[in-house]
BAROTI-275713 format. One record per residue (C-alpha): residue number from 1; residue in one letter; x, y, z. Coordinates in pm, 1 decimal, padded with zeros to 6 digits. Example, Ala and Ser with C-alpha at 12.3 -4.5 7.8 and 13.67 -1.06 7.14 Angstrom:
[atom 1 'a' [01230.0 -00450.0 00780.0]]
[atom 2 's' [01367.0 -00106.0 00714.0]]
***
This chain:
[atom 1 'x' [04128.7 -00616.8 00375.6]]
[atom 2 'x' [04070.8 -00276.5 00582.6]]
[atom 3 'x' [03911.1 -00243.0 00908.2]]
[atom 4 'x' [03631.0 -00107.4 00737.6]]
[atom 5 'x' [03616.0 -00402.7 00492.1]]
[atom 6 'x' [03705.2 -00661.5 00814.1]]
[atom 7 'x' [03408.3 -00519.7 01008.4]]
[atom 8 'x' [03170.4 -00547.0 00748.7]]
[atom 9 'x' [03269.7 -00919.6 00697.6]]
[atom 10 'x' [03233.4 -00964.6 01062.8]]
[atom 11 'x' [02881.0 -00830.7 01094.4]]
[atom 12 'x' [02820.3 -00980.1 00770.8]]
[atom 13 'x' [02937.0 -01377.1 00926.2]]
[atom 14 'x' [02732.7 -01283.9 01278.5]]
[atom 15 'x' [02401.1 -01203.3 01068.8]]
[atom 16 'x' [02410.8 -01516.7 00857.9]]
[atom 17 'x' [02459.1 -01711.6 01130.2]]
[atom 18 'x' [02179.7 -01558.0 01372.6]]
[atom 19 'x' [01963.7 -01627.1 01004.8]]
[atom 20 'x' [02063.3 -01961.2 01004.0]]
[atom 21 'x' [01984.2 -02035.2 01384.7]]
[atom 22 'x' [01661.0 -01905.1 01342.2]]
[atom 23 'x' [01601.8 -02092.9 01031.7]]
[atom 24 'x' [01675.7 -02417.4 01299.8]]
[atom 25 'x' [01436.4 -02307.5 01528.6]]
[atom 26 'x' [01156.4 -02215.1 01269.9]]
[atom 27 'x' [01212.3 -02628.1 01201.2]]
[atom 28 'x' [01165.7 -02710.5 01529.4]]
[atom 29 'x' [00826.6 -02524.7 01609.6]]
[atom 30 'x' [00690.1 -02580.6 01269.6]]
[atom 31 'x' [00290.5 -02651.3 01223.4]]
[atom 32 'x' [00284.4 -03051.9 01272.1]]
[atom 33 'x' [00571.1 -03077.6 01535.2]]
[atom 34 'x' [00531.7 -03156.5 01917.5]]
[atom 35 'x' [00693.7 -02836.8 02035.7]]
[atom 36 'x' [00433.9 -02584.1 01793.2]]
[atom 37 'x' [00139.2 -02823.0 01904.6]]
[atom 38 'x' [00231.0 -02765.1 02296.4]]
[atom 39 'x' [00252.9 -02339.0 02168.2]]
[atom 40 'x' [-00071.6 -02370.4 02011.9]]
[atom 41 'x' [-00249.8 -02557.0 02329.0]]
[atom 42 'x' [-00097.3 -02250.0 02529.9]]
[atom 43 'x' [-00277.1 -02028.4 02299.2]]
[atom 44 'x' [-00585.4 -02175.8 02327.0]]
[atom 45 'x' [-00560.1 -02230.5 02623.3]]
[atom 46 'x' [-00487.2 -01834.2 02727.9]]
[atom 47 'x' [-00241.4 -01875.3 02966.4]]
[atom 48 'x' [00055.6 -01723.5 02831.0]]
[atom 49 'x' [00392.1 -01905.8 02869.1]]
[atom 50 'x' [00791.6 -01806.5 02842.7]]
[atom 51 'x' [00983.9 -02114.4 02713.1]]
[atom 52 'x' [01381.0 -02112.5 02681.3]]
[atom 53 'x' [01505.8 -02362.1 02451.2]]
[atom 54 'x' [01835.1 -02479.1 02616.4]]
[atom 55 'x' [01977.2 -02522.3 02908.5]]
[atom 56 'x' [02356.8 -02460.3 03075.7]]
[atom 57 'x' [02519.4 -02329.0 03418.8]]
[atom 58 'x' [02399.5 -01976.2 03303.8]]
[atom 59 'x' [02086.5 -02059.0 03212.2]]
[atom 60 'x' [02034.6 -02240.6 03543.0]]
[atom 61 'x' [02174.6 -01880.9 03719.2]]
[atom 62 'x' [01882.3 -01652.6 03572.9]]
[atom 63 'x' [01619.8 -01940.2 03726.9]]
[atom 64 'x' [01453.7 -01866.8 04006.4]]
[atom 65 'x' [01226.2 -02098.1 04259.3]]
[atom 66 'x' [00948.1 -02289.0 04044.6]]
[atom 67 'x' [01073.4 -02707.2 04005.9]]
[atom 68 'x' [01386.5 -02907.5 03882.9]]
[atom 69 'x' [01196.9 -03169.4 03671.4]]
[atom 70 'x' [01374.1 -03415.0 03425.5]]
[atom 71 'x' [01100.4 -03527.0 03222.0]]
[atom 72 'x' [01059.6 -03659.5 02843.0]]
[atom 73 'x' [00928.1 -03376.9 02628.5]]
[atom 74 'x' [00529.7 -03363.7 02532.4]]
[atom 75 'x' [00232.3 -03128.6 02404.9]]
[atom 76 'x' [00040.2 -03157.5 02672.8]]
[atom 77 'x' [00333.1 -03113.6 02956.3]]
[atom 78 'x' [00433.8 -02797.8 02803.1]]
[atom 79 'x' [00062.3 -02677.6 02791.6]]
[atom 80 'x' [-00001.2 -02825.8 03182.4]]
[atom 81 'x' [00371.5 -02651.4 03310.9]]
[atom 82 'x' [00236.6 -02337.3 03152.1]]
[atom 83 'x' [-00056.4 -02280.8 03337.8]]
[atom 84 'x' [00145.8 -02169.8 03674.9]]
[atom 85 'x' [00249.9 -01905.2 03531.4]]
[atom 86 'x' [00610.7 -01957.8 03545.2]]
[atom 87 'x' [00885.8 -01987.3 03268.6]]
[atom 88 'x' [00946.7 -02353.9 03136.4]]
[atom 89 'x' [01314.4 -02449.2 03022.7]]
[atom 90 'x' [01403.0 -02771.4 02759.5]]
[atom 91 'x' [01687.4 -02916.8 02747.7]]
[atom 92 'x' [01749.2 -02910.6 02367.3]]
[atom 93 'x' [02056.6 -03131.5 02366.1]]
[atom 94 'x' [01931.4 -03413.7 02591.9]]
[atom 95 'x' [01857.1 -03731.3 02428.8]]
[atom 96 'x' [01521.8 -03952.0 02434.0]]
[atom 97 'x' [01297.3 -03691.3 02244.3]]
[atom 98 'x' [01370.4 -03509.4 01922.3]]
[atom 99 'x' [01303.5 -03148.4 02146.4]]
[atom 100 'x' [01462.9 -03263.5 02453.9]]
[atom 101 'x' [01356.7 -03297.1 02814.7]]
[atom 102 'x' [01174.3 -03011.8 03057.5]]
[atom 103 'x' [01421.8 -02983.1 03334.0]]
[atom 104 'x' [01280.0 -02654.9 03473.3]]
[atom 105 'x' [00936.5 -02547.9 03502.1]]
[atom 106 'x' [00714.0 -02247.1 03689.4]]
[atom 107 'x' [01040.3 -02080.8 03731.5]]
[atom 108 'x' [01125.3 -01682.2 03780.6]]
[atom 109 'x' [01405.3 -01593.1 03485.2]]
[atom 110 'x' [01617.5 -01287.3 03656.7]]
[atom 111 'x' [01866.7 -01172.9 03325.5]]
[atom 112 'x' [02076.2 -00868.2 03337.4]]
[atom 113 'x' [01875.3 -00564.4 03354.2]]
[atom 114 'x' [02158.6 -00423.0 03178.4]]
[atom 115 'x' [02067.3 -00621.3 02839.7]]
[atom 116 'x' [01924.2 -00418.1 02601.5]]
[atom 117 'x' [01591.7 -00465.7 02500.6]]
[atom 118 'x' [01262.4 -00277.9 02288.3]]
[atom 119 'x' [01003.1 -00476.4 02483.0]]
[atom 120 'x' [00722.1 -00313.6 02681.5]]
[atom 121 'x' [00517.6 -00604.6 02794.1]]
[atom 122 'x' [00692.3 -00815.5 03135.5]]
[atom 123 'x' [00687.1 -01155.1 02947.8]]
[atom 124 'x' [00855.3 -01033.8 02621.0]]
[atom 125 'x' [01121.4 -00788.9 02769.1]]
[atom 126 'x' [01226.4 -01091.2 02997.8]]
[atom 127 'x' [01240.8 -01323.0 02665.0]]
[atom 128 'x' [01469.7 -01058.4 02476.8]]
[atom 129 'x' [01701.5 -01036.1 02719.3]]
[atom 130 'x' [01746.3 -01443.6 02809.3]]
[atom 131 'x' [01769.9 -01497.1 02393.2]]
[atom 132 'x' [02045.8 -01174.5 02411.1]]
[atom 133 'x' [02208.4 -01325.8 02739.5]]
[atom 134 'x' [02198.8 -01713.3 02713.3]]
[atom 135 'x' [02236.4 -01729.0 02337.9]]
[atom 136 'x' [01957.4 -01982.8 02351.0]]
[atom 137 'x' [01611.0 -01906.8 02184.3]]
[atom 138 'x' [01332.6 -01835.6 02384.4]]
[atom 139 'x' [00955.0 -01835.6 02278.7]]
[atom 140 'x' [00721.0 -01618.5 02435.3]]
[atom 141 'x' [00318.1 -01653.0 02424.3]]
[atom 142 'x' [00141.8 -01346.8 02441.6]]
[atom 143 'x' [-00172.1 -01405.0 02715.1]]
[atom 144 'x' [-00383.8 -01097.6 02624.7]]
[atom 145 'x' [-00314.0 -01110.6 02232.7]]
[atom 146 'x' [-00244.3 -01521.4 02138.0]]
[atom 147 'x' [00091.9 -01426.6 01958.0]]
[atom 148 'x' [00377.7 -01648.7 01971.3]]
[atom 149 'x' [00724.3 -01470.1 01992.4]]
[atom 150 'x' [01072.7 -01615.6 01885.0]]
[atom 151 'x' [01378.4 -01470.8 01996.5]]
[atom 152 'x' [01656.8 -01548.7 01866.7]]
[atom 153 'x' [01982.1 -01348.8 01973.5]]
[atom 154 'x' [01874.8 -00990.3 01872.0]]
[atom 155 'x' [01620.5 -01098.3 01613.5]]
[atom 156 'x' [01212.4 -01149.0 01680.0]]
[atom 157 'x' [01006.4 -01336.4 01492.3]]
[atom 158 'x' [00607.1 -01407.2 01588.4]]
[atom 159 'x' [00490.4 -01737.5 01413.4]]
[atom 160 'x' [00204.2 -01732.1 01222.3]]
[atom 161 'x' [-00073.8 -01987.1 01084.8]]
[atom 162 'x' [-00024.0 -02158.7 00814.6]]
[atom 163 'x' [-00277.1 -01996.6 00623.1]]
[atom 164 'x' [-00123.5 -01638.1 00637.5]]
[atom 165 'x' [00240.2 -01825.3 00558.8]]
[atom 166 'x' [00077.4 -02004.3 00242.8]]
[atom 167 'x' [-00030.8 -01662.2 00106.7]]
[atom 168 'x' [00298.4 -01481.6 00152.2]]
[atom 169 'x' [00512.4 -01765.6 00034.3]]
[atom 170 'x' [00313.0 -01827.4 -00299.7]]
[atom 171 'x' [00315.6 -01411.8 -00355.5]]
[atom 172 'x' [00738.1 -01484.1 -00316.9]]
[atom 173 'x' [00720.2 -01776.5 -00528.8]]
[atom 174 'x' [00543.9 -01566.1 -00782.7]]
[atom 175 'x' [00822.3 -01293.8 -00786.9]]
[atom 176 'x' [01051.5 -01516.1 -00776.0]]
[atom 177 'x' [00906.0 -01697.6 -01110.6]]
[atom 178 'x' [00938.2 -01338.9 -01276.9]]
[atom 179 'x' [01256.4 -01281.0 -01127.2]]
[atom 180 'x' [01428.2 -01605.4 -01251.3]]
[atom 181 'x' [01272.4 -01566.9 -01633.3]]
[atom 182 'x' [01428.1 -01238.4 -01662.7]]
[atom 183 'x' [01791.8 -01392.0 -01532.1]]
[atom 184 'x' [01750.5 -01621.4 -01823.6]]
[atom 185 'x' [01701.0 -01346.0 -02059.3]]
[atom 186 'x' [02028.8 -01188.9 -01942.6]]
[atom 187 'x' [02248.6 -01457.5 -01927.8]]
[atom 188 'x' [02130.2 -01597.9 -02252.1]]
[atom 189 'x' [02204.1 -01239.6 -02361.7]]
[atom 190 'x' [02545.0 -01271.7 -02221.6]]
[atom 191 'x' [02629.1 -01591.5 -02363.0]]
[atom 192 'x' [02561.5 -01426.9 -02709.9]]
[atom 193 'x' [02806.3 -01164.5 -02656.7]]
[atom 194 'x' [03043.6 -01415.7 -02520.4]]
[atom 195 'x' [03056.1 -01592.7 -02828.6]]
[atom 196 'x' [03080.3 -01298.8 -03011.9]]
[atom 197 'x' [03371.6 -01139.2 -02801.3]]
[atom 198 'x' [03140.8 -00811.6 -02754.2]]
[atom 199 'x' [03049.2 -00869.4 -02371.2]]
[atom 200 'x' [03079.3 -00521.9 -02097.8]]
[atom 201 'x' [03113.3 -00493.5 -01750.3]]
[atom 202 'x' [02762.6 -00367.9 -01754.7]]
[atom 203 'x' [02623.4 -00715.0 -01950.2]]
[atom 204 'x' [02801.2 -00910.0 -01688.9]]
[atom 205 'x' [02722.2 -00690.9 -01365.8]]
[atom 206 'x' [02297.6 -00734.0 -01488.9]]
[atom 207 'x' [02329.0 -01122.4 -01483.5]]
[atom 208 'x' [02541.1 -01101.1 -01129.6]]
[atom 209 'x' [02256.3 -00861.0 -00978.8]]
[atom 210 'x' [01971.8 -01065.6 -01141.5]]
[atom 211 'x' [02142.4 -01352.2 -00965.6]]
[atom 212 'x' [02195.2 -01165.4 -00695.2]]
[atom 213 'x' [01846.9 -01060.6 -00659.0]]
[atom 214 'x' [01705.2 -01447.4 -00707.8]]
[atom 215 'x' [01904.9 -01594.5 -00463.0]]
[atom 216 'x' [01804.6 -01337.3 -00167.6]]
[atom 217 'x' [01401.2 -01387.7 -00285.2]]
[atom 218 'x' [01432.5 -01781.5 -00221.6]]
[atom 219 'x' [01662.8 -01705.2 00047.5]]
[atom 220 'x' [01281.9 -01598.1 00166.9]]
[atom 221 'x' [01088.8 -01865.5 00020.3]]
[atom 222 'x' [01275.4 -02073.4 00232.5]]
[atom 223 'x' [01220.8 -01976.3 00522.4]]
[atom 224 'x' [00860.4 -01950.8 00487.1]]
[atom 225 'x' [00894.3 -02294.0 00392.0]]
[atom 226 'x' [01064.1 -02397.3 00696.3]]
[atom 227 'x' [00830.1 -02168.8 00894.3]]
[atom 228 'x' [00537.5 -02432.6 00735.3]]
[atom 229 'x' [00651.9 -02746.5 00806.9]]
[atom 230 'x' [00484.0 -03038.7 00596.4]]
[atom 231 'x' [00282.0 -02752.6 00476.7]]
[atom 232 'x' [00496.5 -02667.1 00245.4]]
[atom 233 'x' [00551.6 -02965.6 00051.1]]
[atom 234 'x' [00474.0 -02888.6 -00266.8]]
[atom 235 'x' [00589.4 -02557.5 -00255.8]]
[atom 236 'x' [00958.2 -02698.9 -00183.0]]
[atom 237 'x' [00933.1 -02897.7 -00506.1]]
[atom 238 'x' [00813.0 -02560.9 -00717.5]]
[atom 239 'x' [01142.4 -02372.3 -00488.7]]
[atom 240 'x' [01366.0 -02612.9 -00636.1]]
[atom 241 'x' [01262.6 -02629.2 -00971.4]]
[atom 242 'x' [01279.2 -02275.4 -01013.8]]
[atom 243 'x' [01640.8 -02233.0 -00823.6]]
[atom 244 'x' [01784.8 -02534.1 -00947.4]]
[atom 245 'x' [02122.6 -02532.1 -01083.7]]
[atom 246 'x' [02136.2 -02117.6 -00983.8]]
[atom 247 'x' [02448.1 -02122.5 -00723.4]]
[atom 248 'x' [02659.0 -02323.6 -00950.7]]
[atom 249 'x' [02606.2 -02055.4 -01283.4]]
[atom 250 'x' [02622.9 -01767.2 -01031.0]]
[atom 251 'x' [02973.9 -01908.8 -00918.2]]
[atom 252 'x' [03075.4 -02020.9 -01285.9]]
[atom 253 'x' [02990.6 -01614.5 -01425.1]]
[atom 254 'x' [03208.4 -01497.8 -01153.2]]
[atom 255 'x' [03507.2 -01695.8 -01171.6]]
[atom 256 'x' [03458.8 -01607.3 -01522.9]]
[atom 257 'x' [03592.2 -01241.1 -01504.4]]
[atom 258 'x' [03706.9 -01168.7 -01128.6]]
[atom 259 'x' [04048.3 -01131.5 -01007.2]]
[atom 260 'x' [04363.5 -01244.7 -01161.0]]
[atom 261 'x' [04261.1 -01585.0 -01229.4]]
[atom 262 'x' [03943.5 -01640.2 -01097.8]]
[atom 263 'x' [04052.5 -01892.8 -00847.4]]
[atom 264 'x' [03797.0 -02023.0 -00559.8]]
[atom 265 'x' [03910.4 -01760.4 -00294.6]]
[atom 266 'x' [03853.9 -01439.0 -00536.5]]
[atom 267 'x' [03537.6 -01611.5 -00615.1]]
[atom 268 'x' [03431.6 -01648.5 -00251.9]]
[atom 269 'x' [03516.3 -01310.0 -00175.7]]
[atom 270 'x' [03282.6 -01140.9 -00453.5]]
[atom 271 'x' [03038.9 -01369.2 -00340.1]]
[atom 272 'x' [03065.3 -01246.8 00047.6]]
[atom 273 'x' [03073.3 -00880.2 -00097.7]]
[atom 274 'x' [02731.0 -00893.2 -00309.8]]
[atom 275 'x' [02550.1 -01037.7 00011.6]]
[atom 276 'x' [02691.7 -00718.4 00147.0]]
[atom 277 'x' [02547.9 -00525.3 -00059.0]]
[atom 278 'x' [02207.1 -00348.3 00057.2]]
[atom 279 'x' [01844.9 -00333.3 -00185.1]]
[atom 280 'x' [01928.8 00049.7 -00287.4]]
[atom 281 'x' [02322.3 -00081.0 -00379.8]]
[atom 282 'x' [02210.9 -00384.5 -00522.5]]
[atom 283 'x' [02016.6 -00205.6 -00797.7]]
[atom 284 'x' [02277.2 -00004.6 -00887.0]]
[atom 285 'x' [02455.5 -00141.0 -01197.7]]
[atom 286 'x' [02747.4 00023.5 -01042.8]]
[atom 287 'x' [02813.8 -00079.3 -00685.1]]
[atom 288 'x' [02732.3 -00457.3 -00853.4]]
[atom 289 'x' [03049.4 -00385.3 -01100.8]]
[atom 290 'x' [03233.0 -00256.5 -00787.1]]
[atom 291 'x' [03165.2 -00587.5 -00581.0]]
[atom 292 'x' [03299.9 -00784.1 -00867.7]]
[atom 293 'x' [03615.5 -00525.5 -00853.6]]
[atom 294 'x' [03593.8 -00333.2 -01147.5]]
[atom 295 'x' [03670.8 00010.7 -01026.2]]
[atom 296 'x' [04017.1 00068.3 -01203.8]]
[atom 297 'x' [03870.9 00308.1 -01528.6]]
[atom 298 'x' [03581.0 00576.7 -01465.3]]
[atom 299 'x' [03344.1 00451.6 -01666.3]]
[atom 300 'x' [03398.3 00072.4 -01548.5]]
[atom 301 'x' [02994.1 -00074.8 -01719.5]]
[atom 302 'x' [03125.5 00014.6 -02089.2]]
[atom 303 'x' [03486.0 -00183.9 -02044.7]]
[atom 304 'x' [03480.6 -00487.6 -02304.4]]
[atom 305 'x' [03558.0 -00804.6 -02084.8]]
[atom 306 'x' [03637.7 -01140.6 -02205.7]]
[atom 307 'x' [03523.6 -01453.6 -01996.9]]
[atom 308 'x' [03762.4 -01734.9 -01907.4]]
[atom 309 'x' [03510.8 -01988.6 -02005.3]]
[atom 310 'x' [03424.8 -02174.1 -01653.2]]
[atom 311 'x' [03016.9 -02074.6 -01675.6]]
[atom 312 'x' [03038.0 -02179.1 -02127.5]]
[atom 313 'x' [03194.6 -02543.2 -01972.4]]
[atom 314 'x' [02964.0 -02581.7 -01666.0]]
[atom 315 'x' [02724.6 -02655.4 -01929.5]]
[atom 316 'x' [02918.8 -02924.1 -02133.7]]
[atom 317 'x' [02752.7 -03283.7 -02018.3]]
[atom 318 'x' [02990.2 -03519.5 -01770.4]]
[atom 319 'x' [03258.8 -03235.2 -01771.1]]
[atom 320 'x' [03429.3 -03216.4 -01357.9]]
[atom 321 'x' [03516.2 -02932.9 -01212.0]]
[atom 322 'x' [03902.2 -03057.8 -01263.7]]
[atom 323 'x' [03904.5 -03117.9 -01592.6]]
[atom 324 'x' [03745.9 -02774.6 -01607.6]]
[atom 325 'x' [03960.7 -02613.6 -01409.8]]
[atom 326 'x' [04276.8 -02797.1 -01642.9]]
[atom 327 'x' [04098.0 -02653.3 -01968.4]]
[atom 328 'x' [04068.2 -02291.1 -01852.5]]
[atom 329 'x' [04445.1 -02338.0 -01735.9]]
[atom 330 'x' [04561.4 -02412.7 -02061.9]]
[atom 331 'x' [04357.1 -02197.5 -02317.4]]
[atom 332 'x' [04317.3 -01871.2 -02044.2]]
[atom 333 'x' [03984.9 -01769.2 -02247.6]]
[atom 334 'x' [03670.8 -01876.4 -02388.8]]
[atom 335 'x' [03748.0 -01724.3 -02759.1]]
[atom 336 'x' [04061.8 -01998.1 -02715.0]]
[atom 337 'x' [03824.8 -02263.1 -02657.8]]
[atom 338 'x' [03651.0 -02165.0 -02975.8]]
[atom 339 'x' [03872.4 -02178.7 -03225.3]]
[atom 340 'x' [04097.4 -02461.0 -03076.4]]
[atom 341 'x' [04044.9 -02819.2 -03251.5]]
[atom 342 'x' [04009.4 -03191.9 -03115.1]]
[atom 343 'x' [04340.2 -03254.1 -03068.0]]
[atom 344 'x' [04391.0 -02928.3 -02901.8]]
[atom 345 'x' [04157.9 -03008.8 -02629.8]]
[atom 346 'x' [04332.2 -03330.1 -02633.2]]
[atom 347 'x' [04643.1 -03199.2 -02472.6]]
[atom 348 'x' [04494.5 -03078.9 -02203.0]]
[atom 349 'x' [04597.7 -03370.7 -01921.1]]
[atom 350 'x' [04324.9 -03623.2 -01806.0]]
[atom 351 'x' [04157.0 -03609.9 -02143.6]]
[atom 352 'x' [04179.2 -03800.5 -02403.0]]
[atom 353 'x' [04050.5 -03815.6 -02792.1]]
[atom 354 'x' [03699.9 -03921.8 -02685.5]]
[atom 355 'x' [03629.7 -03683.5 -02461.8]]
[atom 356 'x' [03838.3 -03385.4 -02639.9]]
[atom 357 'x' [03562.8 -03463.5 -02948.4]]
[atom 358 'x' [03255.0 -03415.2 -02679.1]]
[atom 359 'x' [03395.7 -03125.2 -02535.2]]
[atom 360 'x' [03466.0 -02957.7 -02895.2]]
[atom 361 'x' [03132.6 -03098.5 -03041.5]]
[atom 362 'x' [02995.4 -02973.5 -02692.5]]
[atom 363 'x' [03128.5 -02604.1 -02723.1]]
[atom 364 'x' [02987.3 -02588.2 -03088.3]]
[atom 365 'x' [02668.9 -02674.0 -03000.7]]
[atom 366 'x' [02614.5 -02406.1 -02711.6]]
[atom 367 'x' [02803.1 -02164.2 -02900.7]]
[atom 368 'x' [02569.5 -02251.7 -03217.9]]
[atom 369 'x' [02222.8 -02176.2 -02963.6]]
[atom 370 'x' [02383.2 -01890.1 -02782.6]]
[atom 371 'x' [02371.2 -01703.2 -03136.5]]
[atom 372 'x' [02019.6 -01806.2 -03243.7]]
[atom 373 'x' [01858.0 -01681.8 -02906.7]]
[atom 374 'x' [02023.2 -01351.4 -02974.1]]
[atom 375 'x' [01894.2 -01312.2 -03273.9]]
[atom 376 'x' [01612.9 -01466.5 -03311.7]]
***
């Protein structure tokens, strides 16, 4: 890997993990929880408030006069604490409470001027830089305009109702629907030309970017859904109907052509390099093609490829990932797997004449449907 390539990665790991800390917190002040009820009191009650959401030695360095309290965690405290006009600090990790206990309150937060921040208004520069400094996330309410601000390391995030969320999430939901019909167009496409021995790089880099592009829009679904709490119920069960079953083909179509052998670690590393990838890349047939690593020809979309068969077995009923990694071991290619017989699949080790027959009966069946939806 080159520095280039290392720092990418790096940014890459410190941006999923700011999304998934954020994701956390979006749980945690969700409509219908204690800690978005005490928010929403503040907002009514137009008061404004700062609230950090941990507390350590640091944390206790940036405080300044207000009270050390050690109290359980409620609505109405939080709303009560925020009327002096001071910022309020929870203790995430102490126990008795699923949010924690309020061990400062009314206090002055000092951070480094020094910290970076885009802020204009007092209140939100001061949250910015203790969510930069601290590492903890802190929630501003906005006095003059009712908005409540997340920060979460570098990120902001203001929280909406539950109305406005609703709308946005069933407009993703709907491209999402779109998006995950068309995938099944191209991969039962694919699967044709599999059979057939006639797939490109260009066949196989439109299912990886359809994928590609599926699993980033319910990447946003689910946040919104997060973001809504019990809200968004019945959208969760539409989100997993429509996704279901997606990360495991997405893995099984790249294992199918990357690298040497397709092992786990080339697999994870194609994986990391398509989430790399930005909107204007991603819809380029050829940066998806160079992800996946075919860059050795000049014309890399018209190379014929031939799949291993991981994605063609994935779909065989009761068949683990070890006997299906001991089948592609011993045949090296899906065209093997077609014209072998019973007792061929028989000699792969762990299976014997019962399940060889499934697997071969199996095989015939998808390879029997793959052809009909192409040409029907």
């Amino acid at each position: 890997m080159t520095n280039g390539q290392a720092e990418s990665h790096r940014v890459t790991t410190l941006t999923v993990d700011i999304d998934e800390r954020m994701r956390t917190v979006l749980a945690a002040v969700a409509p219908g929880t204690p800690l978005r009820d005490g928010l929403e009191r503040i907002v009514r009650g137009r008061t404004g408030g700062l609230v950090i959401m941990g507390f350590d030695p640091l944390v206790a360095s940036l405080c300044t006069g207000g009270f050390v309290l050690d109290v359980e965690f409620s609505s109405t405290r939080l709303r009560e604490l925020a009327k002096m006009d001071g910022a309020i600090v929870i203790d995430t990790a102490a126990a008795g409470n699923p949010v924690g206990r309020i061990v400062r309150a009314a206090v002055q937060l000092v951070p480094d001027p020094a910290v970076e921040t885009v802020e204009s208004g007092t209140r939100h520069r001061t949250a910015e830089r203790v969510a930069k400094q601290t590492g903890y996330p802190v929630i501003s309410v906005s006095q003059s305009m009712s908005l409540i601000a997340l920060y979460v390391g570098g990120r902001r995030r203001v929280l909406e109702g539950s109305t406005e969320i609703l709308t946005r999430a069933n407009q993703a939901l709907a491209t999402l629907e779109r998006y995950s019909n068309r995938l099944q167009e191209v991969t039962s496409t694919l699967a044709g030309l599999e059979i057939e021995d006639l797939a490109t790089v260009r066949d196989v880099a439109t299912v990886i970017q359809r994928a590609e592009m599926v699993r980033r829009i319910s990447s946003e679904v689910e946040e919104y859904l997060i973001e809504l709490g019990t809200d968004g119920r019945l959208l969760s069960l539409q989100l997993d109907e429509l996704i279901s079953g997606l990360a495991a083909e997405r893995e099984a179509v790249v294992r199918d052509y990357v690298g040497v052998v397709g092992s786990r670690e080339e697999t994870v590393d194609v994986l990391a390099r398509l989430i790399d990838l930005n909107p204007g890349q991603l819809v380029d047939l050829a940066h998806v093609a160079a992800a996946m690593g075919f860059t050795d020809v000049a014309e890399p979309l018209d190379v014929s490829v031939s799949p291993r068969g991981y994605r063609m077995l994935h779909r065989v009923p009761r068949l683990t990932e070890v006997l299906t990694d001991r089948i592609v071991a011993h045949f090296g290619s899906l065209q093997k797997m077609l014209a072998a017989g019973v007792d061929d699949f028989g000699a792969v080790e762990g299976i014997g004449p019962v399940r060889a027959r499934a697997i071969r009966e199996g095989l015939s069946r998808l390879a029997e449907t793959s052809i009909l939806e192409r040409y029907v």
